[in-house]
ZAKEVEX-61933 format. One record per atom (N, C-alpha, C): x, y, z. Coordinates in steps of 0.1 Angstrom, whole numbers, padded with zeros to 4 digits, always signed. Example, Ala and Ser with C-alpha at 12.3 -4.5 7.8 and 13.67 -1.06 7.14 Angstrom:
# ZAKEVEX-61933
+0132-0057+0078
+0123-0045+0078
+0132-0033+0078
+0128-0022+0071
+0137-0011+0071
+0129+0000+0079
This chain:
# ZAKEVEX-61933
+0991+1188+0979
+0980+1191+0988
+0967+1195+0980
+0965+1200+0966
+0951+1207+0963
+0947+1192+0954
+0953+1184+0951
+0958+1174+0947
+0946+1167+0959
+0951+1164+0972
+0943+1157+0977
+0932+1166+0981
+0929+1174+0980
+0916+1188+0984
+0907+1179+0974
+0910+1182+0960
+0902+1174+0952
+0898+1165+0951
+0904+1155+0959
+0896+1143+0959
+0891+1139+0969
+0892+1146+0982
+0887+1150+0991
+0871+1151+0989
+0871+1160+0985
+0861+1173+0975
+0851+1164+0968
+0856+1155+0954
+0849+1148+0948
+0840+1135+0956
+0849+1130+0965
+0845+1117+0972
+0830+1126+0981
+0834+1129+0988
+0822+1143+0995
+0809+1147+0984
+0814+1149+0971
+0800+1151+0959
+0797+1141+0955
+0808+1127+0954
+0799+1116+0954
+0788+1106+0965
+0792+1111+0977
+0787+1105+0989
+0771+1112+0990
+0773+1123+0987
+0761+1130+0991
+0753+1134+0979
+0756+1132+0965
+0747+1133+0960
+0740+1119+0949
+0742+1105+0960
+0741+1093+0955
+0736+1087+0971
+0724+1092+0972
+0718+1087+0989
+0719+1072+0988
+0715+1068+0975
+0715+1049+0983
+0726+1041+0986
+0738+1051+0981
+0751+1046+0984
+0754+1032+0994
+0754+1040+1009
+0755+1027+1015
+0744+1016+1022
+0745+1009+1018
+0734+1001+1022
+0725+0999+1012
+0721+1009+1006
+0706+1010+1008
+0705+0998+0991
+0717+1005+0983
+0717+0990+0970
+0723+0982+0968
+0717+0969+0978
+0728+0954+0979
+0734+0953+0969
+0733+0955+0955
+0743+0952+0945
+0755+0956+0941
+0757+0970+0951
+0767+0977+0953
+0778+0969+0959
+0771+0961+0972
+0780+0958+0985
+0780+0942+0985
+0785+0937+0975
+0787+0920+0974
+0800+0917+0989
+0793+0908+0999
+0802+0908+1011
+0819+0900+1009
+0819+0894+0998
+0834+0890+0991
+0844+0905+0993
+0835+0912+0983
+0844+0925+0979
+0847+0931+0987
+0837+0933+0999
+0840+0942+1006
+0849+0931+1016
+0853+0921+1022
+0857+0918+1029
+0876+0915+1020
+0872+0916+1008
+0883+0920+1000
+0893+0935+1005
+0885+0942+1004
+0889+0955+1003
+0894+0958+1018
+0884+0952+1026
+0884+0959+1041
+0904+0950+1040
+0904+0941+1043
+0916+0932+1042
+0931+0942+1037
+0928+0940+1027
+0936+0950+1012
+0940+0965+1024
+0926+0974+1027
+0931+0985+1032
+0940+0985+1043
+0933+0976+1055
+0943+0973+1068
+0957+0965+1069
+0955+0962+1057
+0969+0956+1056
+0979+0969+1054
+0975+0983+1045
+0982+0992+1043
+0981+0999+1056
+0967+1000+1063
+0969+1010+1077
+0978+1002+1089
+0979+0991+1086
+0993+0982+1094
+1007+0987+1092
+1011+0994+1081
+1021+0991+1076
+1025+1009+1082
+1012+1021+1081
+1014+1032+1085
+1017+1028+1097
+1009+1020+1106
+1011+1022+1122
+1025+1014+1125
+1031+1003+1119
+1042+1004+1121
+1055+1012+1114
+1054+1018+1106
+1059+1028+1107
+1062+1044+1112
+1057+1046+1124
+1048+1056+1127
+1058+1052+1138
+1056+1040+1143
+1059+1031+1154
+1078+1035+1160
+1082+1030+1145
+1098+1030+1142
+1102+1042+1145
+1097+1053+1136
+1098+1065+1136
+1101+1071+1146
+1090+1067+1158
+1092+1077+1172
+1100+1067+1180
+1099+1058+1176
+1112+1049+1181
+1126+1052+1183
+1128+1053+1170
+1139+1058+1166
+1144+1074+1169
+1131+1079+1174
+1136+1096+1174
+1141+1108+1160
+1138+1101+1151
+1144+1105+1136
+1146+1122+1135
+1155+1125+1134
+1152+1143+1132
+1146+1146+1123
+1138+1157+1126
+1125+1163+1115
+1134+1166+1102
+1145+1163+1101
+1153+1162+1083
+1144+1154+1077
+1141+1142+1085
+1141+1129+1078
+1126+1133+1073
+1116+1140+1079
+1103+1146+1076
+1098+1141+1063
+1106+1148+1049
+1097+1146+1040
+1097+1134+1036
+1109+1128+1045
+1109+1108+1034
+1096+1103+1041
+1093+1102+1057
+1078+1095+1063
+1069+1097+1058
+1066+1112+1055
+1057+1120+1046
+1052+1112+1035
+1065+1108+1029
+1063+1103+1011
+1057+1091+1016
+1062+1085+1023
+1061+1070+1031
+1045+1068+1030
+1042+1077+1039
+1023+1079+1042
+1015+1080+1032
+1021+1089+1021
+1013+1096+1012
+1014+1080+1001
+1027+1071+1003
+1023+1062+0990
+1013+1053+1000
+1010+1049+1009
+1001+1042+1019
+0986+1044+1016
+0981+1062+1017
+0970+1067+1017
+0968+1062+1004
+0977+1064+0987
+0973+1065+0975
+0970+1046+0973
+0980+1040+0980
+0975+1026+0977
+0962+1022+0979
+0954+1028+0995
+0942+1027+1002
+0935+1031+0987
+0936+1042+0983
+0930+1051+0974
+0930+1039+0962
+0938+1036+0959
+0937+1028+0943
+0933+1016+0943
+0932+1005+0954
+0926+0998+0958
+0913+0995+0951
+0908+0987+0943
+0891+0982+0939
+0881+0981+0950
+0872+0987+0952
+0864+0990+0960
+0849+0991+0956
+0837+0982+0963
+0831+0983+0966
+0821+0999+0967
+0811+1003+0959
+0806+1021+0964
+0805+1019+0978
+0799+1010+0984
+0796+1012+1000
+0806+1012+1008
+0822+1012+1005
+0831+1017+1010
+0833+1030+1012
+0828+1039+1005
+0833+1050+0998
+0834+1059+1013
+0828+1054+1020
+0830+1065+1035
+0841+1061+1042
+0843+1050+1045
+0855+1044+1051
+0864+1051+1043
+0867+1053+1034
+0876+1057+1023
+0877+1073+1027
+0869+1076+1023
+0869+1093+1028
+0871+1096+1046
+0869+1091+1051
+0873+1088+1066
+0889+1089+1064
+0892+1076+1062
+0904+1077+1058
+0917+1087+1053
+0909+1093+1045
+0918+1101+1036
+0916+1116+1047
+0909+1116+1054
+0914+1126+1064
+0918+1126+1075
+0920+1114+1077
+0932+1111+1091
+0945+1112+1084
+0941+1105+1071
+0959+1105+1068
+0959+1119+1068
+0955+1132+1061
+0959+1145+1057
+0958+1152+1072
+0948+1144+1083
+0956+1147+1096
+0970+1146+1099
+0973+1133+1096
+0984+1127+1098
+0993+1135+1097
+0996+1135+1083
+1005+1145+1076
+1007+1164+1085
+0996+1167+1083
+0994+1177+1097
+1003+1181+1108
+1000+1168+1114
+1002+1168+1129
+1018+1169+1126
+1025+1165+1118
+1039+1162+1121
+1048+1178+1117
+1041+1180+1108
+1045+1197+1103
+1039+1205+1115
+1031+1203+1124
+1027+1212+1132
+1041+1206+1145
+1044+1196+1147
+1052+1193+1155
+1066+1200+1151
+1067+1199+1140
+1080+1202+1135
+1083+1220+1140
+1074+1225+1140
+1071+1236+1142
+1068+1241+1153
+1065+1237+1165
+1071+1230+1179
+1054+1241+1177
+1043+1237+1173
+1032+1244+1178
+1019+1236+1180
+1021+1237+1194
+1013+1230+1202
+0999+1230+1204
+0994+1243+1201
+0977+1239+1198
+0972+1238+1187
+0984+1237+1173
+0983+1228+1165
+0982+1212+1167
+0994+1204+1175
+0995+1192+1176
+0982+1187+1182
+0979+1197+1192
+0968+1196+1203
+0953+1188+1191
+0947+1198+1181
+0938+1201+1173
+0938+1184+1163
+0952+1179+1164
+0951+1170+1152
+0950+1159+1161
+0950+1158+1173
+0948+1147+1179
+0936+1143+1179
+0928+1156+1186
+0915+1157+1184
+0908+1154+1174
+0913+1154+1161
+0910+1149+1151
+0913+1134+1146
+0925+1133+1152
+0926+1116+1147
+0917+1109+1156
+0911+1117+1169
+0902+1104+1175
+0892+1107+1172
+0883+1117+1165
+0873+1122+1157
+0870+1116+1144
+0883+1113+1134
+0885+1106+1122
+0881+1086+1122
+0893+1088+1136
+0895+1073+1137
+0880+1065+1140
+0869+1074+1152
+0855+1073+1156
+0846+1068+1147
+0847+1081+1132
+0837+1080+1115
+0846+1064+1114
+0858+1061+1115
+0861+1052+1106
+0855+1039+1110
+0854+1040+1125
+0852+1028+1133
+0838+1027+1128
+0831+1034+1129
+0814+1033+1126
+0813+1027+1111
+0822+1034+1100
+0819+1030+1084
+0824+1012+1087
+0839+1010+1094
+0835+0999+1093
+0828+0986+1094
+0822+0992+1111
+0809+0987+1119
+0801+0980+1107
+0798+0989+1098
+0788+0987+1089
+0793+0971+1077
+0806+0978+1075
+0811+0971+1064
+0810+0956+1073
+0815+0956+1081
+0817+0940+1088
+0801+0932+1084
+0795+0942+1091
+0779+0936+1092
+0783+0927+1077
+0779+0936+1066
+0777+0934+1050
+0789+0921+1050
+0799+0920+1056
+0810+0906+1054
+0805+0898+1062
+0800+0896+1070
+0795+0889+1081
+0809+0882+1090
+0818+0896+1091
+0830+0895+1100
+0827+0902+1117
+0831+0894+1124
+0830+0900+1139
+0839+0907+1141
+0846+0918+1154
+0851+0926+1157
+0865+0917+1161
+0861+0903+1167
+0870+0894+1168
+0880+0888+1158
+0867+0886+1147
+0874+0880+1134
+0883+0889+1126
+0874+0902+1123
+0887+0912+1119
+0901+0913+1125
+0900+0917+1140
+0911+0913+1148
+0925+0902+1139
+0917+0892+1147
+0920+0876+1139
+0926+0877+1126
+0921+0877+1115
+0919+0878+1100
+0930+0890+1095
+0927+0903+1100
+0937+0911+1092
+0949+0921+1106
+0951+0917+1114
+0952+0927+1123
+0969+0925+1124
+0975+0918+1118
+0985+0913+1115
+0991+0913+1099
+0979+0913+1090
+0985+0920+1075
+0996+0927+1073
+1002+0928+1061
+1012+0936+1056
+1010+0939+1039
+1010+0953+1032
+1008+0946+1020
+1018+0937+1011
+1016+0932+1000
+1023+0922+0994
+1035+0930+0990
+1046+0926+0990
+1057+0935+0984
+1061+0949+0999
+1054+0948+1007
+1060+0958+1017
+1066+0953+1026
+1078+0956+1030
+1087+0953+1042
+1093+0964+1047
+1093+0961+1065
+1105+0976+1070
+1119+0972+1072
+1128+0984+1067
+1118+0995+1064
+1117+0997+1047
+1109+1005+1045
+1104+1005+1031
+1115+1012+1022
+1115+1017+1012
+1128+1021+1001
+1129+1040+1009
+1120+1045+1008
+1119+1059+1016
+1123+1065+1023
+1125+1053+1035
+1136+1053+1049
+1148+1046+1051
+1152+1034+1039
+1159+1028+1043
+1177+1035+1053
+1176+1048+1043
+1191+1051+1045
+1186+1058+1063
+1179+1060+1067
+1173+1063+1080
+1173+1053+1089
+1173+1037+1084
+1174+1028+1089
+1184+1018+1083
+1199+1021+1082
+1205+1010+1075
+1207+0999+1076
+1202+0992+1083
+1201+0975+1084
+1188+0972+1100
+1183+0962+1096
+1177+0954+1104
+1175+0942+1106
+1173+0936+1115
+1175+0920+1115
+1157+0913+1113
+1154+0904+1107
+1144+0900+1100
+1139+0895+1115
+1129+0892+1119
+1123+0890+1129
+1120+0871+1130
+1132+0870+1139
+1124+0852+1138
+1138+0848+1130
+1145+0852+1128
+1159+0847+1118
+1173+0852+1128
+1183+0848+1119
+1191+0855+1122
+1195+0868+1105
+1187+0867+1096
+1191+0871+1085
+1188+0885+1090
+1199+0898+1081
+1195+0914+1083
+1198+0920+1068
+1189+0932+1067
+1195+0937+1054
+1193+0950+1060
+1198+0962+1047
+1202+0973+1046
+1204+0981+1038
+1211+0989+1039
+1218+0996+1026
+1228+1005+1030
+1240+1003+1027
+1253+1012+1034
+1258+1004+1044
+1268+1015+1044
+1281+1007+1059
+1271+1008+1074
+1272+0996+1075
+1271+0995+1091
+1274+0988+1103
+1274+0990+1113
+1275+0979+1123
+1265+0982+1134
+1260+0964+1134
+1248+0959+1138
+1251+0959+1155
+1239+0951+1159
+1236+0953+1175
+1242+0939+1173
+1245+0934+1186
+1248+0923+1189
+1238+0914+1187
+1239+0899+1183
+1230+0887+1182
+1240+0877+1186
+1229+0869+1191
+1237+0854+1198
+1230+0846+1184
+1246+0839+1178
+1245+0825+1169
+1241+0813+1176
+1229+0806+1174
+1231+0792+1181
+1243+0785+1174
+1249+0772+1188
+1255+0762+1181
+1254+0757+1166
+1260+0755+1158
+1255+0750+1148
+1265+0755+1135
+1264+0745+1124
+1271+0752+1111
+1261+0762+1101
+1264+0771+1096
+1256+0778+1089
+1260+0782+1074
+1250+0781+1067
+1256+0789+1050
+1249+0800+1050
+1259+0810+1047
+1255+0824+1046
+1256+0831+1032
+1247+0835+1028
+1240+0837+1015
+1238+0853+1011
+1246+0859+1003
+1247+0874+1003
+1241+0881+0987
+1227+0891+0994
+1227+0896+0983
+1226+0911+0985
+1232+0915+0969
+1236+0931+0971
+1233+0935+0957
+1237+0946+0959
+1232+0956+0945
+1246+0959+0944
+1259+0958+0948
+1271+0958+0949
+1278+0949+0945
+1289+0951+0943
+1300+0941+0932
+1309+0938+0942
+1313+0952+0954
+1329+0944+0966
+1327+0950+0977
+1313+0938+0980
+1309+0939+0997
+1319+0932+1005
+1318+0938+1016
+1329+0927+1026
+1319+0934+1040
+1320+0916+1043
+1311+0917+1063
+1320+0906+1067
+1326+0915+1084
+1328+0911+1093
+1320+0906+1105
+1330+0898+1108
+1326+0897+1117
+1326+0891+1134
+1326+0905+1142
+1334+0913+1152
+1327+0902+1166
+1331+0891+1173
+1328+0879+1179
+1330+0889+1194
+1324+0885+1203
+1323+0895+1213
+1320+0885+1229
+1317+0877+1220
+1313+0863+1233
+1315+0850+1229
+1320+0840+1235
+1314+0826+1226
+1327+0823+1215
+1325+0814+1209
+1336+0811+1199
+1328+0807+1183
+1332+0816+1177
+1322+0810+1164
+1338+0818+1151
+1335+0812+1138
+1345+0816+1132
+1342+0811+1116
+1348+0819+1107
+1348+0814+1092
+1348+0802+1087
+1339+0792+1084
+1349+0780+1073
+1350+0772+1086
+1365+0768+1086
+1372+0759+1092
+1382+0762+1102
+1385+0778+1099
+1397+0785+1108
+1394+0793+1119
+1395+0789+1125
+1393+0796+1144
+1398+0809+1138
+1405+0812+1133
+1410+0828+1135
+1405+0837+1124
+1395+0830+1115
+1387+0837+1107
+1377+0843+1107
+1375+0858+1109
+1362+0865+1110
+1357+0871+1098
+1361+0872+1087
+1360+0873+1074
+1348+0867+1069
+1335+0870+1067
+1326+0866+1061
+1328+0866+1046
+1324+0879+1041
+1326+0881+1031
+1339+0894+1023
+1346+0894+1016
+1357+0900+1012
+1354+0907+0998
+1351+0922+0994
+1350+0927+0983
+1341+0914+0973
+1333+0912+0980
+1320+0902+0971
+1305+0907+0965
+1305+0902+0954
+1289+0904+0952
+1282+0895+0953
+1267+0901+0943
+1258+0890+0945
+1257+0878+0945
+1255+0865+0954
+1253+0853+0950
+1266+0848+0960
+1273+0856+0962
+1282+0845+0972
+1278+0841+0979
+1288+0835+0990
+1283+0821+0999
+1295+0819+1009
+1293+0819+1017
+1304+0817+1032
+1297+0804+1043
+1307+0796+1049
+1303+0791+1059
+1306+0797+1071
+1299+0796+1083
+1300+0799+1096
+1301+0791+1108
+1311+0785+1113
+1308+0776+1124
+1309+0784+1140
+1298+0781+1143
+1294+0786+1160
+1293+0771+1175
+1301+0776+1180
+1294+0771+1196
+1289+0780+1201
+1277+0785+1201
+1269+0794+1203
+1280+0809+1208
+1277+0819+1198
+1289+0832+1201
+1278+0847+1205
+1281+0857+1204
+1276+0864+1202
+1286+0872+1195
+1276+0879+1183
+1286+0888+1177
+1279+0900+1171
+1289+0905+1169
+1283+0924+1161
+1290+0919+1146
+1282+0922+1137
+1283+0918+1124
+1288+0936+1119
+1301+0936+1110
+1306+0951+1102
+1302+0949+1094
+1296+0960+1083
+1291+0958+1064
+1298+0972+1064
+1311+0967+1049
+1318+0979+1048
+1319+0978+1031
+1322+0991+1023
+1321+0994+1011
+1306+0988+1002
+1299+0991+1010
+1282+0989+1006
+1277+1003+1001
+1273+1005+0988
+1268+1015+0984
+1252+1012+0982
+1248+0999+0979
+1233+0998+0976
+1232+0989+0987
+1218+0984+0980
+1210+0972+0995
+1216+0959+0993
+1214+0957+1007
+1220+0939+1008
+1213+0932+1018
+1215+0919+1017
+1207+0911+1024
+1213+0899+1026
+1216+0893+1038
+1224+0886+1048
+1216+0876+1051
+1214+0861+1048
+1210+0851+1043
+1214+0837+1054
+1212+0831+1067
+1217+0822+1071
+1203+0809+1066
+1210+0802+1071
+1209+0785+1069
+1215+0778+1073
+1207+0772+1084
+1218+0760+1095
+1223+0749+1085
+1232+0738+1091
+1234+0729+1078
+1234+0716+1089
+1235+0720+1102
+1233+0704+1112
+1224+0707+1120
């Protein structure tokens, strides 16, 4: 926390005691960079709001508190480390106190104190308002519309970030990839049901484990291992790099992952 006071603090002595900051010296605000950066940041405030998202989704017990926490805080530091443009430097500082709102609000919740929670809302629509205006500006200098932004980054993710992130995983032990049938995880679990289309499939397993084994528990439909109707046996005390076939007349099933101590990832590929 004094950690971020300080740079709080500093960005504040640099804003105010460097008037031509925004705007006023085109050589600051080349519209590439900044349409660089604006990109770069929203791709990280995407990744808070769906996170944020899961969270209350999921109902997570305030145990789980300080992993989100960490979550946000590596989010804010990426915003922060990010190459930037000086005529960002408001958006940035905007920024960096919604997030320390952010952070806030959840310890005041935790704490079941309500004209706390009350105060930070008030502030995230106060924070979010400065931000909207710094970026009003920034757009102008890219010569992006409110549309285009939309359009352009409103859907980002940063490079290398997926949910859920390393933080929460054990909070979230498996998920199914969006648009696939593939899911990964970490630990024993069993999944929600999915319907297999018709079709033959190669299933492709990776793990940080040496003797994974996934089942798998057919619940509708007829689908089965290889060649053998009576095979549910995906994988058996396997590690990385194996390979199973799956034939389906379209089934639905609940997929088991048992003796998993690290992450894995569940890999299909139709083959007709």
């Amino acid at each position: 926390m004094r950690t971020l006071l300080f740079i709080l603090v500093t960005l504040s002595l640099l804003m105010t005691s460097g008037e031509q900051t925004y705007g006023q010296d085109g050589d600051d605000c080349n519209p590439q960079e900044v349409s660089e950066w604006m990109a770069q940041r929203q791709a990280w405030r995407n990744a808070t709001t769906e996170t944020w998202q899961q969270i209350a989704d999921a109902r997570l017990s305030f145990d789980a508190m300080p992993s989100w926490l960490d979550e946000f805080h590596i989010h804010m530091q990426a915003i922060a480390d990010l190459a930037r443009p000086v005529c960002a430097d408001e958006a940035l500082l905007w920024t960096f106190y919604y997030y320390d709102a952010m952070g806030r609000f959840w310890v005041c919740a935790a704490q079941k104190n309500d004209s706390c929670v009350t105060e930070m809302y008030e502030r995230f629509d106060f924070y979010g308002e400065q931000i909207e205006v710094a970026l009003t500006l920034l757009k102008e200098i890219a010569g992006i519309t409110d549309e285009e932004y939309d359009t352009l980054y409103g859907e980002l993710r940063p490079d290398g970030w997926t949910w859920p992130p390393d933080t929460l995983r054990e909070y979230f032990p498996a998920t199914y990839i969006e648009g696939t049938l593939d899911f990964e995880g970490i630990g024993d679990f069993v999944s929600d049901p999915v319907t297999i289309p018709k079709g033959i499939y190669r299933v492709s397993l990776e793990t940080e484990d040496t003797q994974l084994s996934v089942d798998m528990v057919v619940i509708l439909g007829e689908c089965y291992v290889g060649n053998s109707s009576w095979d549910t046996g995906v994988f058996s005390f396997e590690g990385n790099g194996a390979q199973s076939l799956i034939t389906s007349e379209e089934c639905d099933v609940i997929w088991q992952v048992t003796d998993a101590d690290g992450f894995f990832k569940i890999s299909f590929g139709k083959m007709n």
